[in-house]
N, C-alpha and C positions, 0 to 999 in steps of 0.2 A: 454370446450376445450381451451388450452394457446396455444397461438400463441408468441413463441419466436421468437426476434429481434434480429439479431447481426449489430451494425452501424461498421463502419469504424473508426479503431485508432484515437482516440488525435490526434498524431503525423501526422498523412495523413489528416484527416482535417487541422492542420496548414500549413502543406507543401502543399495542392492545395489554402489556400488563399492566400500564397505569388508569386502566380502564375497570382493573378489581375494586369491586365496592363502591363501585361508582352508581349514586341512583340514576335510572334511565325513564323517564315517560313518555321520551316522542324522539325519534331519531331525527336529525334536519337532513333534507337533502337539497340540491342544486335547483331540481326539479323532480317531478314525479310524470314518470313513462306509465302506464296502464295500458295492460295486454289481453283483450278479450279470450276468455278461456283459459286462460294460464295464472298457474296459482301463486304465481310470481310480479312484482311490477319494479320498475328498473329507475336506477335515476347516477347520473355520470361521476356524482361527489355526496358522501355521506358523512355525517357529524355527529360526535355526542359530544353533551354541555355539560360543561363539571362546574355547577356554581359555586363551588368553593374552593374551588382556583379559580374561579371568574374565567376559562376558557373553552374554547371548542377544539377537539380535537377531531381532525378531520383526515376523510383516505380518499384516492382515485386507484385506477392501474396504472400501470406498468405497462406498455406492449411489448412484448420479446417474440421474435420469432427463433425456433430451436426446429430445424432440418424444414420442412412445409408448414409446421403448426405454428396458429398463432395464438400463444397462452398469455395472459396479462395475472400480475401480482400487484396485490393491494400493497400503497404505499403512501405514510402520512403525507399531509400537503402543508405548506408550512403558511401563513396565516396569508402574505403579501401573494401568494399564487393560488390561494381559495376562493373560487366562485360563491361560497358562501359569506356572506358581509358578517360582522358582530361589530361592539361597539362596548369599551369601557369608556365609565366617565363620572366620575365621582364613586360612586358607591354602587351605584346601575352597572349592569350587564345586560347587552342583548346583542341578540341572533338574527340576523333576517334585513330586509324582506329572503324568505326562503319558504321553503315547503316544507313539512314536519309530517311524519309517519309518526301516529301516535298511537302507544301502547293497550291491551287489555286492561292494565293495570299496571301502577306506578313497581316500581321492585331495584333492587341493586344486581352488578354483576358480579356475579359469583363465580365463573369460570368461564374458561373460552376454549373451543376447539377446531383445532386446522384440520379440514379436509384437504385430504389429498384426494388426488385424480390419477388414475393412471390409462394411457391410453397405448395401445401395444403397435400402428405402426407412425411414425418409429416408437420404440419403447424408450416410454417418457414418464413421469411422475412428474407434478408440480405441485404447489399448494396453492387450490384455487380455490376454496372457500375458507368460510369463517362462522362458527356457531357460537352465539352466546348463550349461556347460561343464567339465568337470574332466579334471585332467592324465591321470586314465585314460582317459580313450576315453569314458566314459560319460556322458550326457546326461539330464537330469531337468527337466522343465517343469512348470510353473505355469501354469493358466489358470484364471479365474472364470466361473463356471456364466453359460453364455447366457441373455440374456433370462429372466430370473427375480429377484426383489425377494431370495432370500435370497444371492444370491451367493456360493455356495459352492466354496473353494479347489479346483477336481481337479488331484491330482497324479499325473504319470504318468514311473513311475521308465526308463521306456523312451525318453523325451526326444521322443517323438512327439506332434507339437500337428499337428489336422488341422481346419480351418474347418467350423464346424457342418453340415450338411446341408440346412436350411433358411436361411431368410431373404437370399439371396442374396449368398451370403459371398464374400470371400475374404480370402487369409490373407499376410503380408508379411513377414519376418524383418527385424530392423532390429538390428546391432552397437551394441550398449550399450560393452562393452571386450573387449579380447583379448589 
């Protein structure tokens, strides 16, 4: 039995390393989904602001379908196809109008790690989430809605990724950097 892999773009690997050391206080998003009872809330485009590059670096998915499943991989969005606005101009930078998920406390990122997913039929591995790390203590992940065509971003500011319930999951941390 092959057990296929799909990692995550080049391009999205280099766009979450230049996210090291980056201060973060408030993530922007497109919009913000909230989910009654779930410890998660979703939104379809997420951005962090580097004011000293004066930019936002921004992701969506991916949909790929691999055999029935439908997995989506995070992939940067390049500024002219970002639902999220910003604006240089003189010496100013800004973001928005957008929605921001704003942090416990201010902190840089220090490391990042790829979850993997594995789901056994078919036997499949992707890399569907994303955990950050930062010099506070605190953790913030990313992961793309299971098995569903719209793929949508949940972010859960408590850094907790737990492998869906169904579909015979399990769940893998993999060090991206640290």
């Amino acid at each position: 039995m092959t057990i296929r892999t799909v990692r995550l773009p080049s391009e999205t690997v280099d766009a979450l390393h230049s996210l090291k050391n980056v201060p973060l206080s408030a993530i922007a998003t497109d919009s913000i989904h909230v989910y009654e009872g779930q410890p998660h809330f979703g939104a379809s485009e997420i951005g962090f602001r580097n004011d000293r590059k004066r930019s936002l670096l921004t992701f969506k998915t991916r949909w790929e379908t691999i055999d029935h499943e439908d997995i989506h991989l995070f992939v940067p969005v390049q500024e002219s196809d970002s639902d999220i606005p910003r604006r240089i101009d003189g010496k100013g930078f800004s973001v928005g109008p957008c929605s921001w998920v704003n942090l416990s406390a201010p902190s840089q990122i220090e490391g990042i790690e790829v979850a993997e997913l594995e789901i056994c039929d078919p036997d499949l591995v992707w890399d569907w989430g994303i955990v950050l790390h930062l010099k506070s203590g605190q953790k913030v992940s990313f992961a793309t809605e299971y098995s569903a065509i719209i793929g949508e971003i949940e972010i859960r500011l408590s850094g907790g990724l737990r492998a869906p319930e169904y579909g015979g999951c399990a769940l893998r941390l993999r060090t991206l950097f640290n």
